[in-house]
N, C-alpha and C positions, 0 to 999 in steps of 0.2 A: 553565408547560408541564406537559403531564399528562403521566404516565410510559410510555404508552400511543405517546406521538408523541415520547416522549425514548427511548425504546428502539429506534423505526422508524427514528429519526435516528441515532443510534447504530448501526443495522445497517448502514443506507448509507453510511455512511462509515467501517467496517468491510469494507466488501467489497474494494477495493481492496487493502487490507495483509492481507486473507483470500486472494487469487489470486496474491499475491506468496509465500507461504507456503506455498500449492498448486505452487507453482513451485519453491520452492526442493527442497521435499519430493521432487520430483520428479529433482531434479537431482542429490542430495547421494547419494552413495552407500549408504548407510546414513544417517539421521538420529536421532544420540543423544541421550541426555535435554538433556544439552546444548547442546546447538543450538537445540532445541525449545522451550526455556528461553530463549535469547535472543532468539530471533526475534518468541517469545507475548510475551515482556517489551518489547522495542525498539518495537514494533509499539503495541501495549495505551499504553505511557508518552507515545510521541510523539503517538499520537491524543487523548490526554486533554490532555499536556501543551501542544497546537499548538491546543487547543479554548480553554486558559486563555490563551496568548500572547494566542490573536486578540482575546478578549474583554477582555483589559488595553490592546488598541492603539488598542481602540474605532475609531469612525466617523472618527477620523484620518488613516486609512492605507486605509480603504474603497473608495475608488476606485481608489486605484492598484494595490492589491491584487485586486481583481476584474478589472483588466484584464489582468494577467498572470499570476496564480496558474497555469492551465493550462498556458499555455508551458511555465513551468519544472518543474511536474509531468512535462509530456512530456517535454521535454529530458532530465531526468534520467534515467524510466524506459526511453526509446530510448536512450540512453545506455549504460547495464547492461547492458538486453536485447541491443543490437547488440554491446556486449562479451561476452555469455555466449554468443554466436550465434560472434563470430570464434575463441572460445577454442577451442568445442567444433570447429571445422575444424582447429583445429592440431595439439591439443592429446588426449589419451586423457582420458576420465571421472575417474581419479582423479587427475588433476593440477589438474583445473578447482577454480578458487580456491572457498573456501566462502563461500555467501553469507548466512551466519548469523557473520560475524565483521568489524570490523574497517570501515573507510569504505565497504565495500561496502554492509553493516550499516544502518551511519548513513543513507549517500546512499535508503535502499531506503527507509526508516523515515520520511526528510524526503519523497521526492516520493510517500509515499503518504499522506502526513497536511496538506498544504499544502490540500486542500478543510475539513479540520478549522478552520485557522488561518480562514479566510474565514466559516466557521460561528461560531466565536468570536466574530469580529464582530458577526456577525447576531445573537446572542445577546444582546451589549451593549444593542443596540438594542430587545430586551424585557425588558430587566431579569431576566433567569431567574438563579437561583440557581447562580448556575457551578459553583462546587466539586462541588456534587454531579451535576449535568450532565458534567463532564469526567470523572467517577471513572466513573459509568454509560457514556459514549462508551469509554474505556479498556479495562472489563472489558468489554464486548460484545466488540470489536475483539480483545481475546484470548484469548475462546471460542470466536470464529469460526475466528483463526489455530490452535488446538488443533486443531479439527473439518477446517480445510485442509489441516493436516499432517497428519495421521491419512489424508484422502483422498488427498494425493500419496503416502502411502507405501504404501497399498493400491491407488492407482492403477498406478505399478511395478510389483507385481506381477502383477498383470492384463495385461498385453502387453510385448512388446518394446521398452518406452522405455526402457530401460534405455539403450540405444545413441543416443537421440537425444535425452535429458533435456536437456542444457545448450541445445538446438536450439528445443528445445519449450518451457523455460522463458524462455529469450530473447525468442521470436517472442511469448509470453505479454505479457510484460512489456511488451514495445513495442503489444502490443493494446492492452492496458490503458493507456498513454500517448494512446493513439489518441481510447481510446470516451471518456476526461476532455475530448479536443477538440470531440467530436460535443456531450459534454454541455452542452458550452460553447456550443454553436451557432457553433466558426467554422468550419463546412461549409456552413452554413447559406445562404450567399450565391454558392456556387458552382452554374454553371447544368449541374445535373445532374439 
């Protein structure tokens, strides 16, 4: 694979855990170097490391994996997002739990690298050099989230989301569960 189409691949499945970053940015009152820190790290590790899974389970697990990988992508991320959506009705801004910590962390990190794990695969099946494939999908994935969180936190500043960040990042999230369905094509067979 030339570096050219391992970078593009890399970007694209960077962007997911790049809008979730945008999201959190968005949310977190302030976001410290620490946060920033684990989110670029969680983000960058699972994408590399869910690129190596896939490509260890090989064409084993290929089918059953391509037929639900999306589901539980979206599961997960409606999940969160419908959770940062219910907190932010209850709850004031600075009580809303942070989402650079903890299973929230994790769960963000697995359902946004689960296209990585599928890519993995696909990879087995050309024989590419993984290791360096995975470490290239990783660091893209957390230059992108550096540049997302930089946007969310200049995006605060630019308007009033302040008061509607957990609202905003929520409905985000559950987007992004969403366009992984379309990507999937299961709209595709709906008469619309």
């Amino acid at each position: 694979m030339n570096p050219l189409t391992l970078f593009l691949l890399a970007a694209a499945l960077g962007t997911d855990a790049a809008l979730v970053s945008f999201s959190a940015a968005l949310r977190l009152p302030r976001v410290s170097i620490r946060q920033g820190f684990r989110l670029v790290f969680h983000f960058g590790l699972f994408q590399g490391g869910m690129t190596l899974l896939g490509f260890w389970a090989g064409s084993a697990v290929r089918g059953i994996l391509s037929q639900v990988d999306h589901w539980i992508a979206f599961f997960l991320l409606a999940f969160v997002g419908g959770k940062m959506i219910f907190e932010s009705a209850i709850m004031k801004n600075e009580e809303l739990r942070d989402p650079s910590r903890g299973m929230l962390l994790v769960t963000l990190a697995v359902a946004t690298s689960i296209d990585a794990l599928a890519v993995g695969i696909g990879l087995a099946l050309l024989k590419v050099k993984i290791l360096a494939a995975a470490i290239t999908i990783g660091l893209v994935t957390s230059l992108m989230c550096i540049g997302a969180i930089f946007a969310g936190i200049h995006g605060r500043r630019l308007g009033k989301v302040e008061k509607y960040s957990a609202l905003v990042a929520g409905s985000l999230l559950i987007a992004i569960g969403v366009k992984i369905l379309f990507d999937h094509g299961v709209f595709d067979s709906l008469p619309i």
